[in-house]
DSSP file (Angstrom, degrees, kcal/mol; ACC not computed):
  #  RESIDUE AA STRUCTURE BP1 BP2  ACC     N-H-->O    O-->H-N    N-H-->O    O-->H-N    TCO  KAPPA ALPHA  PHI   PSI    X-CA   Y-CA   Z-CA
    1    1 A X              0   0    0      0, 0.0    47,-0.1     0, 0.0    50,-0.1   0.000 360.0 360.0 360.0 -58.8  -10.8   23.1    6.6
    2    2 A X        -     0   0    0     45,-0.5    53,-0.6    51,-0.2     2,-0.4  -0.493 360.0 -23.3  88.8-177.8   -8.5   20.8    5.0
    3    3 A X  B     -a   55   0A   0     41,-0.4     2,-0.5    51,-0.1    53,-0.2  -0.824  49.8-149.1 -83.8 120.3   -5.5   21.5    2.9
    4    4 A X        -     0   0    0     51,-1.8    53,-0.5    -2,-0.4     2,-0.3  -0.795   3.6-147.5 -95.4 144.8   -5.4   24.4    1.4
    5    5 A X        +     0   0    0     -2,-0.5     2,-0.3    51,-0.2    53,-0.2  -0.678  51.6 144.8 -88.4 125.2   -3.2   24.2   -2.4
    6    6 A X        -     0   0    0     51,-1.5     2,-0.6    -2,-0.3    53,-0.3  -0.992  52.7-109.1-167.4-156.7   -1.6   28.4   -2.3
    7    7 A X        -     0   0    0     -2,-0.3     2,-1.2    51,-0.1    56,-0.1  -0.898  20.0-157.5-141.0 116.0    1.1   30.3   -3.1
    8    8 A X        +     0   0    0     -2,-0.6    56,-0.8    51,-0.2     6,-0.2  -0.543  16.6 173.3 -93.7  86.2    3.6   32.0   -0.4
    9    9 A X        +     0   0    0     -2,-1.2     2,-0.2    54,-0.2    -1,-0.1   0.516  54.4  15.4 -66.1 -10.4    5.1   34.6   -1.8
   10   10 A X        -     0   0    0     54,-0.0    54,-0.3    53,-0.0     4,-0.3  -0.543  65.9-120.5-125.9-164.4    7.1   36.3    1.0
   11   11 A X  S    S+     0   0    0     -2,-0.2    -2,-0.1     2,-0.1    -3,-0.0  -0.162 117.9  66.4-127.5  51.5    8.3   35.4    4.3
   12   12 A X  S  > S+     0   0    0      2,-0.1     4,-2.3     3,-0.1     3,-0.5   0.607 110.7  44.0 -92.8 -69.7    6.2   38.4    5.7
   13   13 A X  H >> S+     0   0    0      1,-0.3     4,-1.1     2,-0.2     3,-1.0   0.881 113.3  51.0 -58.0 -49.8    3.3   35.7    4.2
   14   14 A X  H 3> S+     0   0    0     -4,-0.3     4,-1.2     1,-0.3    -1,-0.3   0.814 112.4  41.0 -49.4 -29.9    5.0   32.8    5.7
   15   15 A X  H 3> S+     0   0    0     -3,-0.5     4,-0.7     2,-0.2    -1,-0.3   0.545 107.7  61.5 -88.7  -1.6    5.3   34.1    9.1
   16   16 A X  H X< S+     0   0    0     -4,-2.3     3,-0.7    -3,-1.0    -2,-0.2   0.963 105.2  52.1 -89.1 -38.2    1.8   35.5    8.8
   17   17 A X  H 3< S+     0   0    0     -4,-1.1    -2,-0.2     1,-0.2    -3,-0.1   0.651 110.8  49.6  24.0 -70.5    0.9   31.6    8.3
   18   18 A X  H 3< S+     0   0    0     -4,-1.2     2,-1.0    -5,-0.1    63,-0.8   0.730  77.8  94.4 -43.1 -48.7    2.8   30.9   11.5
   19   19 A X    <<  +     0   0    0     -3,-0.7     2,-0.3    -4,-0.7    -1,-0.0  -0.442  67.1 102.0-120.3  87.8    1.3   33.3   13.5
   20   20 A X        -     0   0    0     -2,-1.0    61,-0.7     2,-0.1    60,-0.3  -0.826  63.7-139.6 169.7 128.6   -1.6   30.6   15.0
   21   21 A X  S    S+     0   0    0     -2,-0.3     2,-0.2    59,-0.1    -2,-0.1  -0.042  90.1  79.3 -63.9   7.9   -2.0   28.7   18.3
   22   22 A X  S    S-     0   0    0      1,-0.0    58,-0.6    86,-0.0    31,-0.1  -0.729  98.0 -88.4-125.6 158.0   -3.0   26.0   16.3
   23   23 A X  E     -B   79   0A   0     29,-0.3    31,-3.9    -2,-0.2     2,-0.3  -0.565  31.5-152.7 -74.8 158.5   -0.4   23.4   14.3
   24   24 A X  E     -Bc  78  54A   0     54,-1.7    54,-1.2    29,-0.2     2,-0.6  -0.993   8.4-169.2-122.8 114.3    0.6   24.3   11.0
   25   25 A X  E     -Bc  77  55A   0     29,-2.0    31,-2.7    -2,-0.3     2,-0.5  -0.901   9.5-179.1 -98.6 122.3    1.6   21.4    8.7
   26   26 A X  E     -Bc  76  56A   0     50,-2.0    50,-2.3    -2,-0.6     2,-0.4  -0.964   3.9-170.1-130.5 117.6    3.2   22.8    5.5
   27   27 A X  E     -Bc  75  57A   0     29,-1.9    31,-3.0    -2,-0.5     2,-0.6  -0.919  15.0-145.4-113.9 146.0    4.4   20.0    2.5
   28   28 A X  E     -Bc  74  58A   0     46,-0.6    46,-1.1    -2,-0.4    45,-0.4  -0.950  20.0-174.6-113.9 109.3    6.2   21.2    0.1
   29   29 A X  E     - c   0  59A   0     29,-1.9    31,-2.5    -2,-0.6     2,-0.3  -0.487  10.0-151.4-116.0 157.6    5.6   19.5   -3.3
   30   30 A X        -     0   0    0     29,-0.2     6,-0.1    -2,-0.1    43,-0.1  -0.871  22.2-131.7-116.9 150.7    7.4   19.8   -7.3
   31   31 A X  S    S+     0   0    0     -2,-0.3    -1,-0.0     1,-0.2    -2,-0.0   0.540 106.6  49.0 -32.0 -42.9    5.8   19.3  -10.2
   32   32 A X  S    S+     0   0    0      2,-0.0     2,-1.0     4,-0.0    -1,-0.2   0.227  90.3 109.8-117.8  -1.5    8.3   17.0  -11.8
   33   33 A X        -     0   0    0      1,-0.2     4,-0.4     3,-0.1    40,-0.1  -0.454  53.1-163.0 -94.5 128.1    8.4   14.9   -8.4
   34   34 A X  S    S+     0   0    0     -2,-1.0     4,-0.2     1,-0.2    -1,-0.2   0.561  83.6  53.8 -83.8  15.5    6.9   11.5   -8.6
   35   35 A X  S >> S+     0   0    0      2,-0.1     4,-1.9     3,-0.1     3,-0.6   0.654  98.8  61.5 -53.6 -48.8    6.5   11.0   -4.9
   36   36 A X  T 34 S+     0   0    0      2,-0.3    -2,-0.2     1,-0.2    -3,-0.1   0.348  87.0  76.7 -77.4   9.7    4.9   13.8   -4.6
   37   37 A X  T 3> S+     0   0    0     -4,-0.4     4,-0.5     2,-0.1    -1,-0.2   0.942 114.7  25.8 -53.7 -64.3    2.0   12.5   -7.1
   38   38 A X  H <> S+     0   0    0     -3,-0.6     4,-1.0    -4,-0.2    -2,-0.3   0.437 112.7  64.7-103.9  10.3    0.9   10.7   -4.6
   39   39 A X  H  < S+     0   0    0     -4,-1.9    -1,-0.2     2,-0.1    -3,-0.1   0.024 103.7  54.3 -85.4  20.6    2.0   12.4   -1.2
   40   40 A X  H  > S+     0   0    0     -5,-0.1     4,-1.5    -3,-0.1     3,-0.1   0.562 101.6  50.1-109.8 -29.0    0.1   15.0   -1.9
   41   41 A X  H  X S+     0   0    0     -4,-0.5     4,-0.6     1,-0.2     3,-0.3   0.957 111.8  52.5 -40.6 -62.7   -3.2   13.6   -2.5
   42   42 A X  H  X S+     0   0    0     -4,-1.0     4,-0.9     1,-0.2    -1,-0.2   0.365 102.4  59.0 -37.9 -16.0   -3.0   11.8    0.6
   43   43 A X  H  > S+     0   0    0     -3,-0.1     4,-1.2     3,-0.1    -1,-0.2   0.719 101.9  50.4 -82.1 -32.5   -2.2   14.6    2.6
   44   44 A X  H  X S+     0   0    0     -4,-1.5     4,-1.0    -3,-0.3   -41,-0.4   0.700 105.6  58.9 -98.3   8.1   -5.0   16.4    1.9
   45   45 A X  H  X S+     0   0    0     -4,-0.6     4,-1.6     1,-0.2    -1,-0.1   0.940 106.5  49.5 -23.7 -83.5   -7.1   13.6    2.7
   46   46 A X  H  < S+     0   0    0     -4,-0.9     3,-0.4     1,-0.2    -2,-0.2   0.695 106.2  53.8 -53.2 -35.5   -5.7   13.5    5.7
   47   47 A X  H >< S+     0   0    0     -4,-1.2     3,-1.9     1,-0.2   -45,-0.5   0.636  96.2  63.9-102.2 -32.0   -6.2   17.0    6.5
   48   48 A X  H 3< S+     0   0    0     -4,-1.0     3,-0.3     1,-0.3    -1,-0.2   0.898 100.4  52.1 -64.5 -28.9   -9.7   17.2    5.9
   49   49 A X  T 3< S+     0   0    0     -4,-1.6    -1,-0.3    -3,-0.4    -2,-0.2   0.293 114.9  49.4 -78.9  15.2  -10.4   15.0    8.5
   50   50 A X    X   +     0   0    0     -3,-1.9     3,-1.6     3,-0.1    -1,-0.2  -0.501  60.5 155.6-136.8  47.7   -8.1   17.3   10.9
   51   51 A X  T 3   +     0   0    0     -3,-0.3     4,-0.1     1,-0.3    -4,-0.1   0.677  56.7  73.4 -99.5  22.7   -9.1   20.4   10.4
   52   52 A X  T 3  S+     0   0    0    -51,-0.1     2,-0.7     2,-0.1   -29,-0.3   0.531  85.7  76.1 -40.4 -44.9   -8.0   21.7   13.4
   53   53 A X  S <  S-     0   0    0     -3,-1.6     2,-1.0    -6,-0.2   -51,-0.2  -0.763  90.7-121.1 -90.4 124.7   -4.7   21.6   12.3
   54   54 A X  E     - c   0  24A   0    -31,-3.9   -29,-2.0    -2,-0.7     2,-0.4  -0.612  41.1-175.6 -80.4 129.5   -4.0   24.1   10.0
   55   55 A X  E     +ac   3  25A   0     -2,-1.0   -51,-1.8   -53,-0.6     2,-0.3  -0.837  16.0 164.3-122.4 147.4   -2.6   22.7    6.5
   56   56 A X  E     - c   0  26A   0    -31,-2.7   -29,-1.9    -2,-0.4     2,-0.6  -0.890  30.7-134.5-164.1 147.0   -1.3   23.4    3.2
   57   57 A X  E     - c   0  27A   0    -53,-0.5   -51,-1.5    -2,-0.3     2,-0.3  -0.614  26.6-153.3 -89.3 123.1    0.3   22.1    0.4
   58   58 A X  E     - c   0  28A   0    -31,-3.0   -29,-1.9    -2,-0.6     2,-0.6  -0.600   4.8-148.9 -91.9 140.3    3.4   24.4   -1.0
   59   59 A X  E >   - c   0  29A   0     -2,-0.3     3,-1.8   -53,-0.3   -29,-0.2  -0.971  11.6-147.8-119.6  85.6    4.4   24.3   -4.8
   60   60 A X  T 3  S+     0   0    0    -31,-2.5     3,-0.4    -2,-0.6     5,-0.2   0.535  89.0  62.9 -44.1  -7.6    7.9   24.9   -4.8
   61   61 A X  T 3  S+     0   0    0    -32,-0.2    -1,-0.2     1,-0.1     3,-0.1   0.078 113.0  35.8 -99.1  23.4    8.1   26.7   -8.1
   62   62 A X  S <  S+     0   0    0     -3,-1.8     2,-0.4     1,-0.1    -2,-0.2  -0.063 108.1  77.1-146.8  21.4    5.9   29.5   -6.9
   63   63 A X  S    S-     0   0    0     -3,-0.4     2,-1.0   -56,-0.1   -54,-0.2  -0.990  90.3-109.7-129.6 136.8    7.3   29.6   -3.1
   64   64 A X        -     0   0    0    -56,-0.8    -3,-0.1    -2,-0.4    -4,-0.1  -0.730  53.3 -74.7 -68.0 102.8   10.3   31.1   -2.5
   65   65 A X        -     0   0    0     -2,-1.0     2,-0.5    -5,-0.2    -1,-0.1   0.695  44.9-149.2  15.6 136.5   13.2   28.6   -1.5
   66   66 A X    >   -     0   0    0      3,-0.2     3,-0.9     1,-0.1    -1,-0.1  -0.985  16.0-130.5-117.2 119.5   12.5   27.5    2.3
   67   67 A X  T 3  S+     0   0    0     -2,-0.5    -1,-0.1     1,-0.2    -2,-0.1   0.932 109.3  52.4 -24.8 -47.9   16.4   26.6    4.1
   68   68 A X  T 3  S+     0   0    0     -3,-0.1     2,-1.4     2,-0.1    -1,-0.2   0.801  92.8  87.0 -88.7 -12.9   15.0   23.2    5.4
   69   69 A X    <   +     0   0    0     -3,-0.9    -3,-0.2     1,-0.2     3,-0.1  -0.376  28.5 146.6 -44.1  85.9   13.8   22.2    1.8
   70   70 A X  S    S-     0   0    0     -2,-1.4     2,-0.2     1,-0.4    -1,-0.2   0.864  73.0  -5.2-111.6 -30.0   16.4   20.7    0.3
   71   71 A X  S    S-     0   0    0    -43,-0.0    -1,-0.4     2,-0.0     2,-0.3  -0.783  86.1 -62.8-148.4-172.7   13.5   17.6   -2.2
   72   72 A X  S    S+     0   0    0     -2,-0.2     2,-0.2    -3,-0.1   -43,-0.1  -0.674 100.1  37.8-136.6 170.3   10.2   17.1   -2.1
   73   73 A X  S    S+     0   0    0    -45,-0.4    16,-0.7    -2,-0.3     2,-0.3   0.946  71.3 177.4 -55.3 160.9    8.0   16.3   -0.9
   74   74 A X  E     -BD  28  88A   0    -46,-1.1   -46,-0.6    -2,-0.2    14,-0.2  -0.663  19.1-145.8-126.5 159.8    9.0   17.8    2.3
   75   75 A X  E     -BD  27  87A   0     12,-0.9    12,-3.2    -2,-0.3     2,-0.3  -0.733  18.2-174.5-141.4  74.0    6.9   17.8    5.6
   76   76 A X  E     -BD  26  86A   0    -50,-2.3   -50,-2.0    10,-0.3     2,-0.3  -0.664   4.9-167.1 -45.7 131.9    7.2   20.8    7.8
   77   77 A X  E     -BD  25  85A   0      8,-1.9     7,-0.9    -2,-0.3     8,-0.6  -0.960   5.1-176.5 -84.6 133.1    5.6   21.4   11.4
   78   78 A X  E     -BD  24  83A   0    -54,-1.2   -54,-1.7    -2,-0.3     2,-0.4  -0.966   5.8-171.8-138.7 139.9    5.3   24.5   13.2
   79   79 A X  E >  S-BD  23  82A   0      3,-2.0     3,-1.6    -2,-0.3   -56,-0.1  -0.939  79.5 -14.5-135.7 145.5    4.0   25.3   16.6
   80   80 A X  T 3  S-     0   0    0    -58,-0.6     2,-0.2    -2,-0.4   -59,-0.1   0.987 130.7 -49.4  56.4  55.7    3.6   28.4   17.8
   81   81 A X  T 3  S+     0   0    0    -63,-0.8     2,-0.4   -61,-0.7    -1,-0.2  -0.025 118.3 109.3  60.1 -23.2    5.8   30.0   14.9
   82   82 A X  E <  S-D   79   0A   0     -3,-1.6    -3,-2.0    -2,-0.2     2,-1.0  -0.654  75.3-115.2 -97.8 133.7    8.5   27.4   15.7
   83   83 A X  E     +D   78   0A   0     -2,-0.4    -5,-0.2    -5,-0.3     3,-0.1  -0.426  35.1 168.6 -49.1  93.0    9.6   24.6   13.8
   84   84 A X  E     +     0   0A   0     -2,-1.0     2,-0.3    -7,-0.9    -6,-0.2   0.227  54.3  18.0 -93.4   2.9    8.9   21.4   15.4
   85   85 A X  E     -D   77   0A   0     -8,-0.6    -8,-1.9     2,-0.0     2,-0.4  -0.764  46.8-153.4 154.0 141.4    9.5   18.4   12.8
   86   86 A X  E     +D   76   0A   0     -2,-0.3     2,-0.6   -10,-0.2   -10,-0.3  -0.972  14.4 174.0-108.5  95.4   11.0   17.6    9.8
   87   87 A X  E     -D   75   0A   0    -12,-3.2   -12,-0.9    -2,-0.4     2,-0.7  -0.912  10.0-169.2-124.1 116.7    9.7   14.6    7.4
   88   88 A X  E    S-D   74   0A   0     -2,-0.6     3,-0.5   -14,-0.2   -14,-0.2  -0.885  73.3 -13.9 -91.3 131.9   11.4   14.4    4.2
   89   89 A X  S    S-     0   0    0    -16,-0.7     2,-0.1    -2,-0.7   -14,-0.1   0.272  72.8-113.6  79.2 151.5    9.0   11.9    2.3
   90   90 A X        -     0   0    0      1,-0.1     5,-0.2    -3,-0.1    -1,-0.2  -0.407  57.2-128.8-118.9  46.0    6.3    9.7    4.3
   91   91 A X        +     0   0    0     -3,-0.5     4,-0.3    -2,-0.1     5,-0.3   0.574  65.6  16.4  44.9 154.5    8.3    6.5    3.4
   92   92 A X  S >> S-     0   0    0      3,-0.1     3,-1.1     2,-0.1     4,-0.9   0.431  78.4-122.1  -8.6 142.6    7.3    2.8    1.7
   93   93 A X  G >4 S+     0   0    0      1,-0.3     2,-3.9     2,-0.2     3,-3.8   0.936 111.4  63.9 -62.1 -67.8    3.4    3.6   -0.1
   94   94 A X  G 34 S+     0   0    0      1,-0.2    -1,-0.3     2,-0.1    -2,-0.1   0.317 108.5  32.2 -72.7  34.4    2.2    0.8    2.1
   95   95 A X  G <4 S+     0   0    0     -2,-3.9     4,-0.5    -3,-1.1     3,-0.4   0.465  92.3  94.0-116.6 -24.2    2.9    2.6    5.1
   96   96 A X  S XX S+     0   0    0     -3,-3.8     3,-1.6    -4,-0.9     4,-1.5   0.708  82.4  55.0 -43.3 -46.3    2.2    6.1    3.9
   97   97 A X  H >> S+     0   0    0      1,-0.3     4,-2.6     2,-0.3     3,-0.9   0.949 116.1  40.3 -80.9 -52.8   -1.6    6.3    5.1
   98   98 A X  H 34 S+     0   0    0     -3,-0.4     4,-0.4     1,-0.3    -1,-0.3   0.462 115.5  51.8 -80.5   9.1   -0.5    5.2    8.8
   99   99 A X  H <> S+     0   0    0     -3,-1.6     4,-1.0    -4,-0.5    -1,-0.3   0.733 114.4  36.3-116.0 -38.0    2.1    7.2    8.7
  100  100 A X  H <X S+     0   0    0     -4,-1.5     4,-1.4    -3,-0.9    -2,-0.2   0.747 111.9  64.2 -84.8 -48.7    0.5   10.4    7.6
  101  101 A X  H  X S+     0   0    0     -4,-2.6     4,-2.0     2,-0.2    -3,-0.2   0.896 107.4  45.5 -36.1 -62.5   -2.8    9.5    9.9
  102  102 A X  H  > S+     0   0    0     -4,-0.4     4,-1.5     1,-0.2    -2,-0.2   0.822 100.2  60.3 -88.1  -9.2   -0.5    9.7   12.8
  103  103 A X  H  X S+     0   0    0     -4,-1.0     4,-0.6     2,-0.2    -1,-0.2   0.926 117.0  36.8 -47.3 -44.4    1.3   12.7   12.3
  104  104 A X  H >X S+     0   0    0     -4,-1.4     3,-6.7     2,-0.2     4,-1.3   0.988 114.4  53.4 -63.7 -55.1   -2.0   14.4   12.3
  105  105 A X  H >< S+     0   0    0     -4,-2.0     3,-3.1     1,-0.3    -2,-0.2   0.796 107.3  56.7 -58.7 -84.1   -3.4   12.2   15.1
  106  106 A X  H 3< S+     0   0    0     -4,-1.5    -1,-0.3     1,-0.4    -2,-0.2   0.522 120.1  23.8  31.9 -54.5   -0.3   13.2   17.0
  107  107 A X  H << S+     0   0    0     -3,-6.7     2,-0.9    -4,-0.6    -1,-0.4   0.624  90.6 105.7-109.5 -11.3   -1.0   17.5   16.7
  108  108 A X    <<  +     0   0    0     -3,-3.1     3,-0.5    -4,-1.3     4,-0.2  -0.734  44.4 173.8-121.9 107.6   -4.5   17.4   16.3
  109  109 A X    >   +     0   0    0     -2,-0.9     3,-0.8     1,-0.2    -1,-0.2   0.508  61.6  85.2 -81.5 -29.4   -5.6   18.6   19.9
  110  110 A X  T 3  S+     0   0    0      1,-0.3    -1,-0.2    -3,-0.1    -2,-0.1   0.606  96.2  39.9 -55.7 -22.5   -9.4   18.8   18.9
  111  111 A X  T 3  S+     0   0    0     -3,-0.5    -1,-0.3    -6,-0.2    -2,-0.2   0.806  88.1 130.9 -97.7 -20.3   -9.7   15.2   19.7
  112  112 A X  S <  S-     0   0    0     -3,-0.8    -3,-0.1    -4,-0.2    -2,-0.0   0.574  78.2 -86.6 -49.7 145.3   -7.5   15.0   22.8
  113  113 A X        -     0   0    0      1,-0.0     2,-0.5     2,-0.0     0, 0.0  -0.204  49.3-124.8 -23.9 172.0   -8.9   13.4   25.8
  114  114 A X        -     0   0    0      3,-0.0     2,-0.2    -3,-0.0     3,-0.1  -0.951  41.5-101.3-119.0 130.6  -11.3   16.7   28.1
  115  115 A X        -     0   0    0     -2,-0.5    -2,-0.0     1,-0.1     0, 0.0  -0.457  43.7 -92.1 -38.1 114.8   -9.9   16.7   31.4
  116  116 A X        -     0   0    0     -2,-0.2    -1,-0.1     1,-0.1     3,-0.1  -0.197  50.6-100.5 -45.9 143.1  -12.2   14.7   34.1
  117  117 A X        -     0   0    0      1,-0.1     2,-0.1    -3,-0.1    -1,-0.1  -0.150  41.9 -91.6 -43.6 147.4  -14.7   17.0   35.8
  118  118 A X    >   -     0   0    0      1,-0.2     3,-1.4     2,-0.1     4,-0.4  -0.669  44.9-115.6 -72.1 143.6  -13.8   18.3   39.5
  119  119 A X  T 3  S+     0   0    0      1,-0.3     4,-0.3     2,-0.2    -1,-0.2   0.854 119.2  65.5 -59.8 -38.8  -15.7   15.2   41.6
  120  120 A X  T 3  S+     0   0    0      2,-0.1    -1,-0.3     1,-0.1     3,-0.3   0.609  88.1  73.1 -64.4   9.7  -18.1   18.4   42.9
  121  121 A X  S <  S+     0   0    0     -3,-1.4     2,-0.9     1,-0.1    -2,-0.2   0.929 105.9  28.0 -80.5 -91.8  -19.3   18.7   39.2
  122  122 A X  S    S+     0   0    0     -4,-0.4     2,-0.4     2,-0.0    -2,-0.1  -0.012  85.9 112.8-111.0  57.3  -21.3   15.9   39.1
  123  123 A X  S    S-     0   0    0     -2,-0.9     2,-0.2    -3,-0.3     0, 0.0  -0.897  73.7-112.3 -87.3 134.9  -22.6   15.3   43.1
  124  124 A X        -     0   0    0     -2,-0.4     3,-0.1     1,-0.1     2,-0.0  -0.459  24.4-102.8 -81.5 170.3  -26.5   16.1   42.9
  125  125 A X        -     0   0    0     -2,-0.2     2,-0.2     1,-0.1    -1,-0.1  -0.296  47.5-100.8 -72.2 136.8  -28.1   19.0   44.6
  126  126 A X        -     0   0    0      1,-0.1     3,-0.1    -2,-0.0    -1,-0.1  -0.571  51.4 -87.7 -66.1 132.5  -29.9   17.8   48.0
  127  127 A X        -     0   0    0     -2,-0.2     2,-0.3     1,-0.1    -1,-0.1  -0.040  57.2 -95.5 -56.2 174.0  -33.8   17.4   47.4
  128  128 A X        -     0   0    0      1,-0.1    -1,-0.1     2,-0.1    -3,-0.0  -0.598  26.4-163.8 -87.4 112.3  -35.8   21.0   48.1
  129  129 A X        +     0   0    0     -2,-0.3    -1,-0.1    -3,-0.1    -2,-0.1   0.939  57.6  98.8 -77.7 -35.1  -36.9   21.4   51.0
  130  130 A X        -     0   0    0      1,-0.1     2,-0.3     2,-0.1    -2,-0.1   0.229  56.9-157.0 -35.9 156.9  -39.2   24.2   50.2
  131  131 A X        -     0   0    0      1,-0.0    -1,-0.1     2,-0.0    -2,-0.0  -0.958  24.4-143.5-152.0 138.9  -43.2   23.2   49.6
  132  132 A X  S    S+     0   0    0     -2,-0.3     2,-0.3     2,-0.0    -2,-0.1   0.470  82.1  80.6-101.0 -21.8  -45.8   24.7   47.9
  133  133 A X        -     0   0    0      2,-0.0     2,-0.3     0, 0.0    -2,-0.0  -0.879  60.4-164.5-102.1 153.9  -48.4   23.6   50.5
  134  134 A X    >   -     0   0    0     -2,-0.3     3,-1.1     3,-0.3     2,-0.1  -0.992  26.3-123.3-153.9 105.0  -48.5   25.7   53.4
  135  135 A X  T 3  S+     0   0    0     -2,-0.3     3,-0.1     1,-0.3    -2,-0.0  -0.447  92.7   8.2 -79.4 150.0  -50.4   23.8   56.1
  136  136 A X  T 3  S+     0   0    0      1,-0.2     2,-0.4    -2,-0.1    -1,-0.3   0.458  97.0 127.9  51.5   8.6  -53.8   26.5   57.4
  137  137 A X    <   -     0   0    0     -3,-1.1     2,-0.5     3,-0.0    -3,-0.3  -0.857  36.7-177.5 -91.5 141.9  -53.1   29.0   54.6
  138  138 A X        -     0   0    0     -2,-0.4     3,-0.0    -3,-0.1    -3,-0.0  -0.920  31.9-110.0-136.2 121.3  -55.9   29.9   52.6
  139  139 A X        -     0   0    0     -2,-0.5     3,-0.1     1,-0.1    -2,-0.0  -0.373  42.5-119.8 -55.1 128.1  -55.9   32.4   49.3
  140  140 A X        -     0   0    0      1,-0.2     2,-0.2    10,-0.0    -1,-0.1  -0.301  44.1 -86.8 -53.4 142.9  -57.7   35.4   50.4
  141  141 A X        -     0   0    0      1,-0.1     9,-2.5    -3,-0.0     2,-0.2  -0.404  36.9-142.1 -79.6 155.5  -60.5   35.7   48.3
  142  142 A X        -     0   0    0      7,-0.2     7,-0.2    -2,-0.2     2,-0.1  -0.776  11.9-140.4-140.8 135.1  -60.4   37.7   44.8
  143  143 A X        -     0   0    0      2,-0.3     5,-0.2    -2,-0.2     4,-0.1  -0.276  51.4 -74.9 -82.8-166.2  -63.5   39.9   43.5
  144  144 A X  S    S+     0   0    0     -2,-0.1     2,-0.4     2,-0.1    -1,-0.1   0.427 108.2  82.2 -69.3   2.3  -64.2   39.7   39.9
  145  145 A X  S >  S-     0   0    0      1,-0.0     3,-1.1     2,-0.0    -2,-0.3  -0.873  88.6-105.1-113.7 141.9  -61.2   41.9   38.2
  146  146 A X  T 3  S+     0   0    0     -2,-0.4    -2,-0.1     1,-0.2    -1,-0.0  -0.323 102.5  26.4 -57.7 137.4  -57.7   40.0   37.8
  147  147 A X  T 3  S+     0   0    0      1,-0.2     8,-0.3    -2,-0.1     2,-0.3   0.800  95.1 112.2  88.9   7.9  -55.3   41.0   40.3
  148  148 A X    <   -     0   0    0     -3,-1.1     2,-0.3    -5,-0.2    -1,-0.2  -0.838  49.6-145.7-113.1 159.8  -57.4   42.2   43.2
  149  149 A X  B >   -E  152   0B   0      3,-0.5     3,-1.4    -2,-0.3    -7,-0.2  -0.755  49.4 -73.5-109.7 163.2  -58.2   41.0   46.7
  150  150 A X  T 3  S+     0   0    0     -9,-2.5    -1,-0.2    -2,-0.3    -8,-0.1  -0.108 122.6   9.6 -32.2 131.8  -61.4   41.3   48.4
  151  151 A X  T 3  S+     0   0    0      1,-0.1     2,-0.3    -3,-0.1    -1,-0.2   0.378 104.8 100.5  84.5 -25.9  -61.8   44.8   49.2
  152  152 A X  B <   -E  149   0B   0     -3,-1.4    -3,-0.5     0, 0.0    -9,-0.2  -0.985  68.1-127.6-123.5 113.9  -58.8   46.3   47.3
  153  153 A X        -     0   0    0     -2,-0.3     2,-0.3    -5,-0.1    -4,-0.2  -0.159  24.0-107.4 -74.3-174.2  -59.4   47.8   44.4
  154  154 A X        -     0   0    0     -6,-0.1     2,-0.7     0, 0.0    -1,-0.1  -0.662  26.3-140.8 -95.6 137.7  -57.5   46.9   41.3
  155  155 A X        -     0   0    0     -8,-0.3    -2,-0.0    -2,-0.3     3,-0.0  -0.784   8.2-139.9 -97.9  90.4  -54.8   49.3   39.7
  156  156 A X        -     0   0    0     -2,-0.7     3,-0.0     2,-0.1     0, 0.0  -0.022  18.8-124.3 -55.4 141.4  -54.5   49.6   36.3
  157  157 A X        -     0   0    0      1,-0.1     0, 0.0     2,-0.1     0, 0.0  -0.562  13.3-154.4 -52.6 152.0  -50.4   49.8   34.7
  158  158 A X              0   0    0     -3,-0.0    -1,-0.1     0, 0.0    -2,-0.1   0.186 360.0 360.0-120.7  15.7  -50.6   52.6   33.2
  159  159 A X              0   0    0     -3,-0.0    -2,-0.1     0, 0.0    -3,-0.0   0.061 360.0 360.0 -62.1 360.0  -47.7   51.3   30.8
């Protein structure tokens, strides 16, 4: 999925956003900010490789004013409607990649370990006893029409 770039216009439309079992990572970007040049490229990097997580990048001069916003870029988290983490900025560039890489790594549940199998899962099945030879049985003999014994006539379906 990736990040998707869009425009919140309420907060009917932000909490309809929310309203997912899944994380939501929401940055919140200006125009005029030069951090946010590059923290927002890099985010949606990152996000494509997550796309589990839901993401999107927020324009603040088409979103209506968020309380916890105060600069850009901003880093929201939500789970389960609720606000879970705050990152204003993703800190020094040369740290930004690893820094942004483990926020995701962090929420993104799609990769998480699977739970070991119950130990009866994978014991095999005891060989079969069952046999297809059948010691002194012998096919009763079959006239010339499929599906008949000696003696018995054949029935058509009538289907």
């Amino acid at each position: 999925m990736g990040a998707a770039t869009r425009n919140i216009s309420s907060a009917k439309d932000f909490q309809r956003v929310l309203n997912t079992p899944r994380p939501v990572f929401i940055l919140f970007v200006s125009e005029h900010c030069p951090a946010c040049a590059s923290a927002a490229p890099l985010f949606e990097r990152v996000a494509w490789r997550h796309p589990w997580i839901v993401s999107m990048v927020l324009d603040c001069a088409h979103t209506p004013r968020h309380p916890d916003v105060t600069g850009t870029p901003t880093l929201l988290i939500y789970e389960h409607g609720a606000r879970v983490e705050l990152h204003k900025g993703f800190g020094p560039v040369e740290q930004q990649q690893q820094y942004v890489d483990s926020l995701f790594s962090r929420f993104d549940r799609s990769k998480a370990a699977r739970p070991p199998a119950s130990p009866d899962a994978l014991q095999p099945r005891p060989p079969s006893i069952a046999s297809l030879d059948v010691p002194d049985y012998r096919l009763p003999p079959a006239d010339d029409r499929a599906g008949s014994s000696a003696g018995q006539p054949a029935s058509d379906n009538p289907r």
